[in-house]
C-alpha positions as CSV (number, residue, x, y, z in Angstrom):
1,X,42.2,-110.5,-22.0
2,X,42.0,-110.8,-18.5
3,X,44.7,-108.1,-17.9
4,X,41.9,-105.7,-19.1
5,X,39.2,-107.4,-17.8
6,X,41.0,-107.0,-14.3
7,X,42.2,-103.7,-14.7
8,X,38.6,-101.7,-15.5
9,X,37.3,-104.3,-12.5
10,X,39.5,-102.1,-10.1
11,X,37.8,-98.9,-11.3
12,X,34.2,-100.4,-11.5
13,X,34.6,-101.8,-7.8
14,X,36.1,-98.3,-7.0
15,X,33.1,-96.7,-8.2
16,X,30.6,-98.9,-6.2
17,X,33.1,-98.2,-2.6
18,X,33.0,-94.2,-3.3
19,X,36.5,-94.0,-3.5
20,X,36.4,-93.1,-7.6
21,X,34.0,-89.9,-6.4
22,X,36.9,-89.0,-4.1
23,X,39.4,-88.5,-7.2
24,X,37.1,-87.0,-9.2
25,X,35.4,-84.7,-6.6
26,X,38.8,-84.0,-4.8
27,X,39.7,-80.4,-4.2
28,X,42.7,-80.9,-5.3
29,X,43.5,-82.5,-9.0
30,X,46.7,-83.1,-10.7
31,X,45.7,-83.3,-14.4
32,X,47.5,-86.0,-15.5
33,X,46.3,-88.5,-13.0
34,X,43.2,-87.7,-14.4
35,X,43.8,-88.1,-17.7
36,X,45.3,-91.8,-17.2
37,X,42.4,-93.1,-15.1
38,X,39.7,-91.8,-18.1
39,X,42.1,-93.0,-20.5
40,X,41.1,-96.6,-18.2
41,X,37.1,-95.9,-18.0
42,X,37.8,-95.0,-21.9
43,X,38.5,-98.6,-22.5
44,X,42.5,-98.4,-22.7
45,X,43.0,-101.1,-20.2
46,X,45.9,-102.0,-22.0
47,X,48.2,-99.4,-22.2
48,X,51.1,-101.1,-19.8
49,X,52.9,-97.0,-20.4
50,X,49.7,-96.1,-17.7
51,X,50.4,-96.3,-14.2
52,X,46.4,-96.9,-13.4
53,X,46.8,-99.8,-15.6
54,X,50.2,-101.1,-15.1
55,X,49.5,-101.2,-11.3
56,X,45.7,-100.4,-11.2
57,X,44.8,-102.0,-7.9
58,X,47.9,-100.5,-5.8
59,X,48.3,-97.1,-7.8
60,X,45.0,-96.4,-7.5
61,X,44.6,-97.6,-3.4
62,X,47.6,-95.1,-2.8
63,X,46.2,-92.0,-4.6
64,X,42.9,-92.6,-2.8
65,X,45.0,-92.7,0.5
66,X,46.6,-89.9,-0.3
67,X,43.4,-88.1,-1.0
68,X,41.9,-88.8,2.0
69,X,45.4,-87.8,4.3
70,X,45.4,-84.1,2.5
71,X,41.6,-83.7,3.6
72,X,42.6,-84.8,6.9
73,X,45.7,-83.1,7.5
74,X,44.1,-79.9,5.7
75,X,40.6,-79.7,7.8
76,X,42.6,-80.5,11.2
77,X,45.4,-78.0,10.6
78,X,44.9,-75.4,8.5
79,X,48.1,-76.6,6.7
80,X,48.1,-76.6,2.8
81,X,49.6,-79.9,1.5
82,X,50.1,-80.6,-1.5
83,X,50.0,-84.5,-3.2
């Protein structure tokens, strides 16, 4: 039980930080990452086959990273990259 309980945790804490709003709100969105973490907020906190489940609290730090590097590197350069 507490596998889920920990899991939807990550993504309720995420919420309250702003860092869920910067996945959703990102400009841009690979579908399937999306998919998997509302597959989570749908209540399928025990699919072990989901990445945002299996590793929920270090999956989901590193996409959030990696959001927050393609803003940077894309407002300071003018350089397209692509996560």
């Amino acid at each position: 039980m507490m596998i889920g309980v920990n899991t939807f945790r990550t993504y309720v804490m995420a919420w309250y930080e702003g860092s869920l709003q910067k996945v959703f709100f990102a400009e841009k969105q690979q579908e399937e990452v999306i998919k998997q973490i509302c597959s989570v907020l749908a209540g399928y906190v025990w699919d072990m086959e989901n990445l945002y489940v299996r590793e929920h609290e270090t999956a989901f730090k590193k996409l959030v990273r990696l959001i927050e590097i393609e803003k940077i590197l894309s407002d300071d350069s003018g350089v397209e990259v692509v996560v």
